[in-house]
PyMOL commands that place a pseudoatom at each C-alpha (Angstrom):
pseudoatom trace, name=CA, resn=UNK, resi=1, chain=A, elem=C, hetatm=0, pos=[0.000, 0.000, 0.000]
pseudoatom trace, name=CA, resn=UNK, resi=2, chain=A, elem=C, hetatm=0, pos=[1.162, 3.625, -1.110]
pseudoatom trace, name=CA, resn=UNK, resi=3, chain=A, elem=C, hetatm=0, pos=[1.960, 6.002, 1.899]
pseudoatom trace, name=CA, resn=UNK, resi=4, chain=A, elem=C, hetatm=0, pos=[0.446, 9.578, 1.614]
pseudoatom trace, name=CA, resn=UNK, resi=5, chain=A, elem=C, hetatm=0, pos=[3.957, 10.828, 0.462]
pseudoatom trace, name=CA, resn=UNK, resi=6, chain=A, elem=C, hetatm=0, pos=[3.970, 8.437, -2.555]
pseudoatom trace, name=CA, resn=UNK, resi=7, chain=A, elem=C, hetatm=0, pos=[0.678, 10.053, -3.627]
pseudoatom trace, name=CA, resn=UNK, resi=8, chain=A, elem=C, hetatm=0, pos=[1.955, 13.249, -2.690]
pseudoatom trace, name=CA, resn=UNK, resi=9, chain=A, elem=C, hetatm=0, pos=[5.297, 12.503, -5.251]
pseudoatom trace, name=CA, resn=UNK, resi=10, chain=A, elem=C, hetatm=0, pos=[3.031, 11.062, -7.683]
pseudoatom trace, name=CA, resn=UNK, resi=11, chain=A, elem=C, hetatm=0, pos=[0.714, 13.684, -8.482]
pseudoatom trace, name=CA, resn=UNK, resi=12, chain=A, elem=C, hetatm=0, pos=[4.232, 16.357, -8.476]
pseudoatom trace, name=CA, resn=UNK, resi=13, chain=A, elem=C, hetatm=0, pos=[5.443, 14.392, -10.951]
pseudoatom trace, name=CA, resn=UNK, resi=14, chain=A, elem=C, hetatm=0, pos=[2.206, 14.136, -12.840]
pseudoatom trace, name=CA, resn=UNK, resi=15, chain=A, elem=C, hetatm=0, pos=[0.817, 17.746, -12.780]
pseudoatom trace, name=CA, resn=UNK, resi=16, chain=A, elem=C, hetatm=0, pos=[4.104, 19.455, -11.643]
pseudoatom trace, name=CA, resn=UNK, resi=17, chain=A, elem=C, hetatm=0, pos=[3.076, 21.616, -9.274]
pseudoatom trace, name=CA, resn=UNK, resi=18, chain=A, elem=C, hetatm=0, pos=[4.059, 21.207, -5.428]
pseudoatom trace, name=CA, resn=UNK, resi=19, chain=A, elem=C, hetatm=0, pos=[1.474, 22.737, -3.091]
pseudoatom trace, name=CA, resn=UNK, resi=20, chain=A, elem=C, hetatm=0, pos=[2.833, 24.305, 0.241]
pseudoatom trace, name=CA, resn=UNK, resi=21, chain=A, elem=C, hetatm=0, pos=[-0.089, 22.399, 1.579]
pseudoatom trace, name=CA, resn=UNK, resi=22, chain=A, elem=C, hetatm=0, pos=[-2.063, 19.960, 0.396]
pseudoatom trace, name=CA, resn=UNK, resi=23, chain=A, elem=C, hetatm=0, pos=[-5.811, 20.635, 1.717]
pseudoatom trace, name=CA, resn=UNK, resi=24, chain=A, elem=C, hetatm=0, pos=[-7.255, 24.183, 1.334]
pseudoatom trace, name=CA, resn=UNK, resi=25, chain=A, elem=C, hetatm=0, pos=[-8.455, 26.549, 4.683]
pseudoatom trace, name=CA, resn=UNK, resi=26, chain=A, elem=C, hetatm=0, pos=[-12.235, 25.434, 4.936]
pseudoatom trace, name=CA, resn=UNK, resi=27, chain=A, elem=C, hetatm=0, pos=[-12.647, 28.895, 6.824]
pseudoatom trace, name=CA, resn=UNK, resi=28, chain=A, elem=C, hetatm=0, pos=[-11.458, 32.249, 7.160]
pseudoatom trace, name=CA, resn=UNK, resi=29, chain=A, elem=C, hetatm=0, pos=[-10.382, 31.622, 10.775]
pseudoatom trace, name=CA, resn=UNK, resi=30, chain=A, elem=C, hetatm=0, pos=[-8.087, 28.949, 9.582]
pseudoatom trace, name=CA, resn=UNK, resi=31, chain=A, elem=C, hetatm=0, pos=[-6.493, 30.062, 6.920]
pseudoatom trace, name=CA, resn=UNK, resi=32, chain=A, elem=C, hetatm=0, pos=[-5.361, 33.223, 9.198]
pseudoatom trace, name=CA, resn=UNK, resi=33, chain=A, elem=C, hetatm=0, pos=[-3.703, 30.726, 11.776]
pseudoatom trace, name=CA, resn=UNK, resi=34, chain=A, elem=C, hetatm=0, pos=[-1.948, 29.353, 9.059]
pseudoatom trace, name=CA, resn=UNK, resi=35, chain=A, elem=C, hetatm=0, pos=[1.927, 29.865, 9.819]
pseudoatom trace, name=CA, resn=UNK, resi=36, chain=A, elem=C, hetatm=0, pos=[3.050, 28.865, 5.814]
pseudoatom trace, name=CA, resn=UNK, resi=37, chain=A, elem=C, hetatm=0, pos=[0.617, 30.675, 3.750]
pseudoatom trace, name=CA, resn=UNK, resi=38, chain=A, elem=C, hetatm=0, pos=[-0.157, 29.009, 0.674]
pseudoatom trace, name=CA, resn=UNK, resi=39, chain=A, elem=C, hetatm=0, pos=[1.482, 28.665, -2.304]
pseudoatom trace, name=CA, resn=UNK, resi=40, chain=A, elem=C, hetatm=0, pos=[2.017, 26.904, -5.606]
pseudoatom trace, name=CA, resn=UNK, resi=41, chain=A, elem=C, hetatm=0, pos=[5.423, 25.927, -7.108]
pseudoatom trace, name=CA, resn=UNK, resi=42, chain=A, elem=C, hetatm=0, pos=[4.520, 24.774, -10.822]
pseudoatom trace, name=CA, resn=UNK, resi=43, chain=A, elem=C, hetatm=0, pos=[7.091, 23.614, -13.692]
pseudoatom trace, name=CA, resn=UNK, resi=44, chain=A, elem=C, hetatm=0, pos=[6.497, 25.676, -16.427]
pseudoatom trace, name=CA, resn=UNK, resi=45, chain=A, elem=C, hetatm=0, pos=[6.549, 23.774, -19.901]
pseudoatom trace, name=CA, resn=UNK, resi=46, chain=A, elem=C, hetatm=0, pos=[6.128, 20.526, -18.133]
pseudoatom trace, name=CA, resn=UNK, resi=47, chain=A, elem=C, hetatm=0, pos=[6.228, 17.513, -20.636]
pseudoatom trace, name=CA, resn=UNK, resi=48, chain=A, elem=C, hetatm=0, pos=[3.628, 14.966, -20.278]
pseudoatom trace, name=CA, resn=UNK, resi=49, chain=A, elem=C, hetatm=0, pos=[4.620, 12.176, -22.853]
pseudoatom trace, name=CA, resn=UNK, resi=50, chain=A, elem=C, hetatm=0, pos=[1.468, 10.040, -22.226]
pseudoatom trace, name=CA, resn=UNK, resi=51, chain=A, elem=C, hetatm=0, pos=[-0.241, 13.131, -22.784]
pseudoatom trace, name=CA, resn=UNK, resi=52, chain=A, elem=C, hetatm=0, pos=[-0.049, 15.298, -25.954]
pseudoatom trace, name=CA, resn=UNK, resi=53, chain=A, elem=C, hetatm=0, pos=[-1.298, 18.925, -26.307]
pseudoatom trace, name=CA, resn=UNK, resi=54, chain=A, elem=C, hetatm=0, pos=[-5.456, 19.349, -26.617]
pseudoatom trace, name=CA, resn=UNK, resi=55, chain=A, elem=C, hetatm=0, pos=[-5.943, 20.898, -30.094]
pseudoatom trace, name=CA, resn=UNK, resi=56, chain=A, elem=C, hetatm=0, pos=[-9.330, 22.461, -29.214]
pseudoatom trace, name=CA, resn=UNK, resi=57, chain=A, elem=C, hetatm=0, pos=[-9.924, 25.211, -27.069]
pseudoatom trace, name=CA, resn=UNK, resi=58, chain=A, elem=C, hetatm=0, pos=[-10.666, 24.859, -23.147]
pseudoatom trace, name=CA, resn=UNK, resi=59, chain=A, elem=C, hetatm=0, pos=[-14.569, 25.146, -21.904]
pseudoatom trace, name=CA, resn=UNK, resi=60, chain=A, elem=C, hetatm=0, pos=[-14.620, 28.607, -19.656]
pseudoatom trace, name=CA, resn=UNK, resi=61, chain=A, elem=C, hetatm=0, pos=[-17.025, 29.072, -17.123]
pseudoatom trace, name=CA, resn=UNK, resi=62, chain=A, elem=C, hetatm=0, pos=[-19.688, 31.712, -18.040]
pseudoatom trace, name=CA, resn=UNK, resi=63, chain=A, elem=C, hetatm=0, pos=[-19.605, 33.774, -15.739]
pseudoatom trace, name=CA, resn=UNK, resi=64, chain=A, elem=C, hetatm=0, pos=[-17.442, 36.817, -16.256]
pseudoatom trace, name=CA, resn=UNK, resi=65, chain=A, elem=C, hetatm=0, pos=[-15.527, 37.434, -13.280]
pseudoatom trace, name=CA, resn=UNK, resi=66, chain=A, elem=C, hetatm=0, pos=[-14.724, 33.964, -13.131]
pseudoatom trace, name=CA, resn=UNK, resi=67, chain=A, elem=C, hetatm=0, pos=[-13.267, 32.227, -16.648]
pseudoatom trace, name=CA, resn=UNK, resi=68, chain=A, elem=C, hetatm=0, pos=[-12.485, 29.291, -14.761]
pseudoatom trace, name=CA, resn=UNK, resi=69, chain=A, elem=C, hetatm=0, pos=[-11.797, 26.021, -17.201]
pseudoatom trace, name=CA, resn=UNK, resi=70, chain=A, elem=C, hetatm=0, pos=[-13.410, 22.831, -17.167]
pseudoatom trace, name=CA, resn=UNK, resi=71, chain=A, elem=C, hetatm=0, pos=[-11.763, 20.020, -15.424]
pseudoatom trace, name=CA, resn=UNK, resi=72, chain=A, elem=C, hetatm=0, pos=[-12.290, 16.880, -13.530]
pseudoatom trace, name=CA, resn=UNK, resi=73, chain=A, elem=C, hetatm=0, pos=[-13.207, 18.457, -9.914]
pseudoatom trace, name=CA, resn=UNK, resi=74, chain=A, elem=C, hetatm=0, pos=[-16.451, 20.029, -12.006]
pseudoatom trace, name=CA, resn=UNK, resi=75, chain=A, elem=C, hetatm=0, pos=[-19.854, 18.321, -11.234]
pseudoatom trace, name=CA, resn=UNK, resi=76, chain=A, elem=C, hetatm=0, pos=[-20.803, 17.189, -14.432]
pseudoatom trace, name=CA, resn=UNK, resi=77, chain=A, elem=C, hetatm=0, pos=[-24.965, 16.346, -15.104]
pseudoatom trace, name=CA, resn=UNK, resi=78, chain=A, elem=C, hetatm=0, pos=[-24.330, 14.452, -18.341]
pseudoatom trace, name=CA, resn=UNK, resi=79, chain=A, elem=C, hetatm=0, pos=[-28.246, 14.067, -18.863]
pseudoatom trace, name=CA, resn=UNK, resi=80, chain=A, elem=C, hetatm=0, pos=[-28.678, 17.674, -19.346]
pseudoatom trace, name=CA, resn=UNK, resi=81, chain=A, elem=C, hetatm=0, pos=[-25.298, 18.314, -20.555]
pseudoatom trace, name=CA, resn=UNK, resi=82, chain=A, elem=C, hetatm=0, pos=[-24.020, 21.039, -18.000]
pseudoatom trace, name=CA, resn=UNK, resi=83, chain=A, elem=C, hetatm=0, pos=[-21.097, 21.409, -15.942]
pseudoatom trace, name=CA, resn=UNK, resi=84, chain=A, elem=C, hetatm=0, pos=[-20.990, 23.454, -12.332]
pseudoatom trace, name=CA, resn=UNK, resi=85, chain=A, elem=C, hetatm=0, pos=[-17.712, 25.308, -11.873]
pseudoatom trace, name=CA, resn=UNK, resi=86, chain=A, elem=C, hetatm=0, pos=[-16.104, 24.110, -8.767]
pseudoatom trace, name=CA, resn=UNK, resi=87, chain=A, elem=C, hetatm=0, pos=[-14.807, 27.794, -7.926]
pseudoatom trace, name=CA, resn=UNK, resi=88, chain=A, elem=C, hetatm=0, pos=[-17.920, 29.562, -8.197]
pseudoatom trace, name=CA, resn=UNK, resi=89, chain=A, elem=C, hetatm=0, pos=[-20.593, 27.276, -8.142]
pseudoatom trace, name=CA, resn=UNK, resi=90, chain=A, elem=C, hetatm=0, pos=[-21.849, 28.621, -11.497]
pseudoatom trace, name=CA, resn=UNK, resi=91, chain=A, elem=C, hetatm=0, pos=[-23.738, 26.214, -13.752]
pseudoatom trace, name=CA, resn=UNK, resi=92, chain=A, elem=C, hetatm=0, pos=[-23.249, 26.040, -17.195]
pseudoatom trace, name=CA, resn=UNK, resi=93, chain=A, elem=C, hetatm=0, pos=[-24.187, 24.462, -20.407]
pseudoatom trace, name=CA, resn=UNK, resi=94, chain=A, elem=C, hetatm=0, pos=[-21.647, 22.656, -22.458]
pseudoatom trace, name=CA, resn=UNK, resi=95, chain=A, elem=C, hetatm=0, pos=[-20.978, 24.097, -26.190]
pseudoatom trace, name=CA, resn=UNK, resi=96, chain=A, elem=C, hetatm=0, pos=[-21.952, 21.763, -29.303]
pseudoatom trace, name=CA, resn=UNK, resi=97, chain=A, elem=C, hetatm=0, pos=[-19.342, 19.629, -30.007]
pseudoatom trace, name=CA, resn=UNK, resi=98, chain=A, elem=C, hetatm=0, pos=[-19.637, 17.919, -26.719]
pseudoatom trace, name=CA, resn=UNK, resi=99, chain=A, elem=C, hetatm=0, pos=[-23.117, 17.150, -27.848]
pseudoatom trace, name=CA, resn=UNK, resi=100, chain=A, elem=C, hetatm=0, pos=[-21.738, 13.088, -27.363]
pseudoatom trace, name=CA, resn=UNK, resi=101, chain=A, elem=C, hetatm=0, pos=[-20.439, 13.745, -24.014]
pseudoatom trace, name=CA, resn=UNK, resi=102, chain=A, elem=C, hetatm=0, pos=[-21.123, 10.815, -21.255]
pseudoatom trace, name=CA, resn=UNK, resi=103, chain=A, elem=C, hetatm=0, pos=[-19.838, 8.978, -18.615]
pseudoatom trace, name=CA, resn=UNK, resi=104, chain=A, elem=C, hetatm=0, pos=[-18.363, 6.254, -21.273]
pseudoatom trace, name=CA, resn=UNK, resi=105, chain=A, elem=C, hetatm=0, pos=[-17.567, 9.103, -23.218]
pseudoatom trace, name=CA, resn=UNK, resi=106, chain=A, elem=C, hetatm=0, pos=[-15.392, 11.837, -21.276]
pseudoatom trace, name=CA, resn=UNK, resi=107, chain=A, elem=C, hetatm=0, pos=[-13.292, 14.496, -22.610]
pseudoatom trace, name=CA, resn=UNK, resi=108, chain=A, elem=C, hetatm=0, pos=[-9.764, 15.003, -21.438]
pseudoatom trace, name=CA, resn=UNK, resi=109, chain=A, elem=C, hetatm=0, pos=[-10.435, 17.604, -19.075]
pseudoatom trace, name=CA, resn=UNK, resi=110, chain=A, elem=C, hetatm=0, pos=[-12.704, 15.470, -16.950]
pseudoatom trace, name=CA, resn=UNK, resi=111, chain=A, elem=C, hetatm=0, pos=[-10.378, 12.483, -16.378]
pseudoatom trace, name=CA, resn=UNK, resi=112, chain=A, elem=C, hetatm=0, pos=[-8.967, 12.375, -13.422]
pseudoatom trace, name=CA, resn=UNK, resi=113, chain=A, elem=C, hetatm=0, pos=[-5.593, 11.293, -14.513]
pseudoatom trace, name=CA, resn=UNK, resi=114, chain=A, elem=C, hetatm=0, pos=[-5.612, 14.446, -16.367]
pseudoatom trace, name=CA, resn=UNK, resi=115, chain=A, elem=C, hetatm=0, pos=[-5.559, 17.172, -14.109]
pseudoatom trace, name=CA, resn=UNK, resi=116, chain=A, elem=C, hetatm=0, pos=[-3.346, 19.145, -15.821]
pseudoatom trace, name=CA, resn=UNK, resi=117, chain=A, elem=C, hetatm=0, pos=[-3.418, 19.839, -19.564]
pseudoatom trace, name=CA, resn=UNK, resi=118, chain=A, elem=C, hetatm=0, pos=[-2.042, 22.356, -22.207]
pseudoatom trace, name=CA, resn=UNK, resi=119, chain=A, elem=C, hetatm=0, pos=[-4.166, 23.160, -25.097]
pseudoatom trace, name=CA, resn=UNK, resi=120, chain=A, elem=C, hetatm=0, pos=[-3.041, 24.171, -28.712]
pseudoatom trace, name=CA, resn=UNK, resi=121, chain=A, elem=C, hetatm=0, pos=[-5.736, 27.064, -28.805]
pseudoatom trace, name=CA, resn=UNK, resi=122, chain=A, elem=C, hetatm=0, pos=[-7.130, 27.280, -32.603]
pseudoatom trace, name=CA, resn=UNK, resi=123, chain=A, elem=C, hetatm=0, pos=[-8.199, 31.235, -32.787]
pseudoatom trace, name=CA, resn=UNK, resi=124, chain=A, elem=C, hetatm=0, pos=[-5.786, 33.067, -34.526]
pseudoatom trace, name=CA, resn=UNK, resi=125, chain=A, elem=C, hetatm=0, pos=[-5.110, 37.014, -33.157]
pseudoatom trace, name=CA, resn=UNK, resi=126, chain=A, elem=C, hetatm=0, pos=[-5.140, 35.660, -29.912]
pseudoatom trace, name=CA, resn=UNK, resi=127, chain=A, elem=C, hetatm=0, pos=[-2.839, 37.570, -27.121]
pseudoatom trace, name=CA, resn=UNK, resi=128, chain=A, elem=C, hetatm=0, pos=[0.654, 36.616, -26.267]
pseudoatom trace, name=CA, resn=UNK, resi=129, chain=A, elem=C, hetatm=0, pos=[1.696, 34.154, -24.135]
pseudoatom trace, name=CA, resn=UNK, resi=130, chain=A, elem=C, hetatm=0, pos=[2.530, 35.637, -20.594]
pseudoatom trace, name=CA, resn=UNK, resi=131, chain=A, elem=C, hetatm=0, pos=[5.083, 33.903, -17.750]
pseudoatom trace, name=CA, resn=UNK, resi=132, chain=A, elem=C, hetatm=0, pos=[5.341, 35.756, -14.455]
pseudoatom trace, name=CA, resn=UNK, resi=133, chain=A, elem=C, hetatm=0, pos=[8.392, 34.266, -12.199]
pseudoatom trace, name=CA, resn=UNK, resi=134, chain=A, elem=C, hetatm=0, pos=[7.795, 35.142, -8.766]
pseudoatom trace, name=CA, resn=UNK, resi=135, chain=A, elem=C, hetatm=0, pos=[11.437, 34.302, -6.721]
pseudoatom trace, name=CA, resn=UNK, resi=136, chain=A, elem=C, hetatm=0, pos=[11.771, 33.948, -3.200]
pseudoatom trace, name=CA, resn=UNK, resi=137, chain=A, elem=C, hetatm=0, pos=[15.792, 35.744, -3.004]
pseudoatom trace, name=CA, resn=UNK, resi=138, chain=A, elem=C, hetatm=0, pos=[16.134, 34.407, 0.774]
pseudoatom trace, name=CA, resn=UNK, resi=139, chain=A, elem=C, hetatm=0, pos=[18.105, 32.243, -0.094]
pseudoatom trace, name=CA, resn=UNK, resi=140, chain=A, elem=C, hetatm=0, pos=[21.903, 30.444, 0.509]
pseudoatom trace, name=CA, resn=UNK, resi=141, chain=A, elem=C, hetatm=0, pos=[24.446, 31.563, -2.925]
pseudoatom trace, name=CA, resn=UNK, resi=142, chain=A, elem=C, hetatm=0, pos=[24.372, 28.421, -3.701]
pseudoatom trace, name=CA, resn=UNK, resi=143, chain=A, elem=C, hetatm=0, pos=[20.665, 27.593, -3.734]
pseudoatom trace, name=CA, resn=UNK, resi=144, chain=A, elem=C, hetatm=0, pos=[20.449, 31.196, -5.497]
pseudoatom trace, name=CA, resn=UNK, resi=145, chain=A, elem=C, hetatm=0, pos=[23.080, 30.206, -7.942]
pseudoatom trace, name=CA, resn=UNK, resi=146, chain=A, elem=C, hetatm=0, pos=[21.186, 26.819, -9.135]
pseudoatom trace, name=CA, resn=UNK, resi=147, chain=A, elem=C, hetatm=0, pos=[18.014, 29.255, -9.061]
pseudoatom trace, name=CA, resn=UNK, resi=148, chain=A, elem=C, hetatm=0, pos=[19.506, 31.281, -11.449]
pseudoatom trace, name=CA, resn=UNK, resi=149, chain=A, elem=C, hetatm=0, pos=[20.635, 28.857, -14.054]
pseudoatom trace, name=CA, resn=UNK, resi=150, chain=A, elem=C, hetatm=0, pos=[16.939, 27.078, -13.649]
pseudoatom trace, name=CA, resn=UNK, resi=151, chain=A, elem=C, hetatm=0, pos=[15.480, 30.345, -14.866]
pseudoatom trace, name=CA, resn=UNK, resi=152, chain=A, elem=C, hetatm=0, pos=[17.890, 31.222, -17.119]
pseudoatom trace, name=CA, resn=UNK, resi=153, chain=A, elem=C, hetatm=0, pos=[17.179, 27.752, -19.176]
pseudoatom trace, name=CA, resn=UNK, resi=154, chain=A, elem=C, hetatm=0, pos=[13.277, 28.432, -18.429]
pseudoatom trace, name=CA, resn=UNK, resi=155, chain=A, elem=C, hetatm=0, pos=[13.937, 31.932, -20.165]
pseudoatom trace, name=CA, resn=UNK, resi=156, chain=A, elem=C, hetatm=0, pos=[16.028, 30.034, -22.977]
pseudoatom trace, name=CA, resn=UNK, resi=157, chain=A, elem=C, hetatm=0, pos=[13.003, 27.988, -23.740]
pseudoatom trace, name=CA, resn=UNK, resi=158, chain=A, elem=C, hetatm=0, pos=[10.066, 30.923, -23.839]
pseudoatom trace, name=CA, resn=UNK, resi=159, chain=A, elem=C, hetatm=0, pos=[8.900, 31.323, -27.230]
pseudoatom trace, name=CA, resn=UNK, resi=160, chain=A, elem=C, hetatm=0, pos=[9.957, 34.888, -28.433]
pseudoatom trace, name=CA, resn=UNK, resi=161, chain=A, elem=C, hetatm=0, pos=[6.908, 36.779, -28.592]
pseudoatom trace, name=CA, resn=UNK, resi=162, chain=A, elem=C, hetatm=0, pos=[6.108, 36.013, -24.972]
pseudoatom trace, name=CA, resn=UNK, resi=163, chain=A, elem=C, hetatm=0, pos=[5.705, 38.146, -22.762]
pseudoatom trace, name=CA, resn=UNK, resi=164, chain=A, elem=C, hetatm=0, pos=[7.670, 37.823, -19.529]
pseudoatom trace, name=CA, resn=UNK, resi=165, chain=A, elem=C, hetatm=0, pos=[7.976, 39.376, -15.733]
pseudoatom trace, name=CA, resn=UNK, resi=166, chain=A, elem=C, hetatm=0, pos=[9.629, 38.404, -13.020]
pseudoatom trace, name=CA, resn=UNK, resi=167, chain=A, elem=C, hetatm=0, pos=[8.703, 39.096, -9.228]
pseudoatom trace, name=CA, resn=UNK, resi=168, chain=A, elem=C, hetatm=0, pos=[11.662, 39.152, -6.788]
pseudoatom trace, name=CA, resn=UNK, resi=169, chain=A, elem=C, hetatm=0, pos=[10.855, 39.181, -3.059]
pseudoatom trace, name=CA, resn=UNK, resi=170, chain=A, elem=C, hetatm=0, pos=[13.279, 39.310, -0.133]
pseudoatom trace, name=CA, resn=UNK, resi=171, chain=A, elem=C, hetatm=0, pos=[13.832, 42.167, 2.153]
pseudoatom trace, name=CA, resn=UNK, resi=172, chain=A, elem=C, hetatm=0, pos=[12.172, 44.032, -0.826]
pseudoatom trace, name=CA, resn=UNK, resi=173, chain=A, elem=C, hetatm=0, pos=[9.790, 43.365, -3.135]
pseudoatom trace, name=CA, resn=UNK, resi=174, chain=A, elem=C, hetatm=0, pos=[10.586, 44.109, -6.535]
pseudoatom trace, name=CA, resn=UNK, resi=175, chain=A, elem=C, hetatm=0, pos=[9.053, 43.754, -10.393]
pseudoatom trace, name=CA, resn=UNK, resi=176, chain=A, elem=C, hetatm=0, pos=[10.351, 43.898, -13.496]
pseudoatom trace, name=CA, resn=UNK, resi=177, chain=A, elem=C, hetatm=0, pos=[8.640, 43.139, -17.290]
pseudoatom trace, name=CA, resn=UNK, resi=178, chain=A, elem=C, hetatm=0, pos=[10.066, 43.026, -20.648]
pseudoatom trace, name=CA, resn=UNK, resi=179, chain=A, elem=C, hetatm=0, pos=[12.561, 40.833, -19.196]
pseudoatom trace, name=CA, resn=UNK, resi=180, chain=A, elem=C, hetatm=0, pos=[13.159, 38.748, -22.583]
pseudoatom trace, name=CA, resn=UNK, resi=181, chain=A, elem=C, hetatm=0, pos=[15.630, 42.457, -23.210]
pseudoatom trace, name=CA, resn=UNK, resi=182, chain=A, elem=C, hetatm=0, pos=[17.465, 41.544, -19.942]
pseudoatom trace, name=CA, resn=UNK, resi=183, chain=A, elem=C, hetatm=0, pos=[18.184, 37.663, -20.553]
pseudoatom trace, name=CA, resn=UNK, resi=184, chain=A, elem=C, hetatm=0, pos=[22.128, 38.315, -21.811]
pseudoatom trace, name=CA, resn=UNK, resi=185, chain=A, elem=C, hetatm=0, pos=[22.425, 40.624, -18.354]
pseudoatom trace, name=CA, resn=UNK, resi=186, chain=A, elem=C, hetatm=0, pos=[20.571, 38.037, -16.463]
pseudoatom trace, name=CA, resn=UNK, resi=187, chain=A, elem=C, hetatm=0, pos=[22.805, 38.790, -13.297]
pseudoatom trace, name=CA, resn=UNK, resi=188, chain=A, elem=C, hetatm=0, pos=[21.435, 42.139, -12.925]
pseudoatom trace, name=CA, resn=UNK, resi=189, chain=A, elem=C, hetatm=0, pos=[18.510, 40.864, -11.971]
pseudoatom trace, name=CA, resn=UNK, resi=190, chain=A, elem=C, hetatm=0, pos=[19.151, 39.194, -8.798]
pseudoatom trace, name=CA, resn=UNK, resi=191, chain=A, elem=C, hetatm=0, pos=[20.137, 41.492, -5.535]
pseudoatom trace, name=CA, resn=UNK, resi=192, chain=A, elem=C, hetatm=0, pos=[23.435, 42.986, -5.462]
pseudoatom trace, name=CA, resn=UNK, resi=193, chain=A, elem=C, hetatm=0, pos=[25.077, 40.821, -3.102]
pseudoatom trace, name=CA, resn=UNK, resi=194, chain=A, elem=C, hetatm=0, pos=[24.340, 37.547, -4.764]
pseudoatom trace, name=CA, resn=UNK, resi=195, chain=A, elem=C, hetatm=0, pos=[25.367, 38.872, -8.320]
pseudoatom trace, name=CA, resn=UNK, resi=196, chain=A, elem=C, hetatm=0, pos=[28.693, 37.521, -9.461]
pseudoatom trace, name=CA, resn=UNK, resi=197, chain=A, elem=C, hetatm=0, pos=[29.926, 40.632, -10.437]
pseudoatom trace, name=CA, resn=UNK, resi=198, chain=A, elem=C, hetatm=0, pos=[28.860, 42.632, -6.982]
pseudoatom trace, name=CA, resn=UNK, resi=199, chain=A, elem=C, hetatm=0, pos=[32.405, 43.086, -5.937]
pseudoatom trace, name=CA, resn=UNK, resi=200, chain=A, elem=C, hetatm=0, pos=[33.178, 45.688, -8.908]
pseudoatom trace, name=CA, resn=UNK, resi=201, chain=A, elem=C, hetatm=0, pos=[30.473, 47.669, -8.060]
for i in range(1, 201): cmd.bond("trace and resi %d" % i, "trace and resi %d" % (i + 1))
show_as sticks, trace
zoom trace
């Protein structure tokens, strides 16, 4: 039998994202006495080879200040083909070409095994791509170091016409954007005292 830290490891190495906890504050009171607060690490550009890109668009939630995509924690009626988002409880009706939806007959999105999923969206005009890196600077040099070169080959592998920011937080909080003109000078962007070249200035 699995322990909870296999499941834990499995689903990080399915989804690649590692939660800081792994069940949600029910209530406000609890998520105040919460010492951690919570947080998502996710691996950008994950590859999934037992699962290729979706080559349709994702199913949004209809509600407006919500947008939230269909996926398998949904409650799905598949009688009168509708969906309830499971972030704001909104019901809504599922577009055409699921018209063959069942429980035999699931799209990706609501298998479980598919939690996370990257679609090949087919409009064409449609906004660049955006990747906000939010580092925590706190750290030892040589932690900081292997940081660096981690986003440095994340920043290697951005498509050009991405847009890209990066959030730096430490005894300051700090934000920079068009940060695909500062790759080559990537060691300005880390504080002073951890750049390599901090002694010349």
């Amino acid at each position: 039998m699995a322990t909870w830290q296999d499941f834990i490891n499995q689903n990080e190495d399915r989804d690649g994202v590692r939660m800081t906890w792994n069940v949600w504050p029910a209530t406000r009171i609890e998520s105040t006495k919460m010492v951690v607060p919570l947080a998502a690490l996710v691996t950008p550009l994950k590859e999934r080879p037992d699962m290729p890109p979706i080559c349709y668009d994702p199913v949004l939630c209809g509600r407006t200040q919500c947008r939230a995509v269909l996926n398998p924690m949904c409650q799905v009626d598949y009688r009168s083909k509708t969906w309830t988002c499971n972030f704001c409880l909104q019901r809504n009706a599922f577009p055409q070409h699921y018209a063959a939806i069942s429980e035999s007959n699931q799209p990706a999105e609501l298998i479980s095994q598919f939690s996370t999923i990257e679609y090949q969206l087919q409009r064409s005009g449609q906004a660049p791509v955006i990747f906000l890196f939010v580092v925590d600077t706190c750290q030892d040099e040589e932690n900081l170091q292997a940081l660096k070169e981690s986003l440095q080959l994340s920043l290697s592998l951005i498509p050009p016409t991405a847009l890209v920011g990066l959030i730096t937080f430490g005894k300051m909080v700090c934000m920079r954007s068009n940060l695909h003109l500062c790759i080559t000078h990537f060691p300005l962007l880390l504080p002073l005292s951890l750049s390599p070249h901090s002694h010349s200035i």
